[in-house]
C-alpha positions, 0 to 999 in steps of 0.5 A, spaced: 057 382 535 052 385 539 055 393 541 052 393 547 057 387 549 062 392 547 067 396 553 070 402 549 076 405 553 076 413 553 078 415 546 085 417 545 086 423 541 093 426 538 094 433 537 089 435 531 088 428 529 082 423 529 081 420 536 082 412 537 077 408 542 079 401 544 075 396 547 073 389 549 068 383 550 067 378 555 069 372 549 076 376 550 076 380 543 078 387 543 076 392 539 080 399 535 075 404 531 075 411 531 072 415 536 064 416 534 065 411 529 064 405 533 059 401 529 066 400 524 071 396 527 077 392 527 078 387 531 081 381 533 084 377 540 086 381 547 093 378 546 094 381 539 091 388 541 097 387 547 102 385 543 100 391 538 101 395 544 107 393 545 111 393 539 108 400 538 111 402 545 118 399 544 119 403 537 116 398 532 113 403 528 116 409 529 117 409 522 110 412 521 111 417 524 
């Protein structure tokens, strides 16, 4: 993949805590890596970053926490 195809989203940082960056391509992949360290990614469909999205939103992994 070509990073410069790559549209990264403002990080997302937690309080004392490694901050997450989210992007996406124009082929409708999206993209999680932590912040500055972008060229390491993990990616997969826009539908499965909004679906993670909103399981995490609903308390799906609360337990992690």
């Amino acid at each position: 993949m070509d990073d410069n195809a790559i549209t990264w989203e403002e990080p997302f940082c937690g309080e004392g805590a490694s901050c997450f960056r989210l992007g996406t391509d124009p082929d409708g992949n999206a993209y999680i890596a932590i912040a500055g360290d972008e060229d390491t990614y993990l990616t997969d469909t826009r539908e499965a970053l909004r679906t993670l999205i909103l399981d995490i939103k609903a308390g799906k992994a609360d337990h992690l926490l």
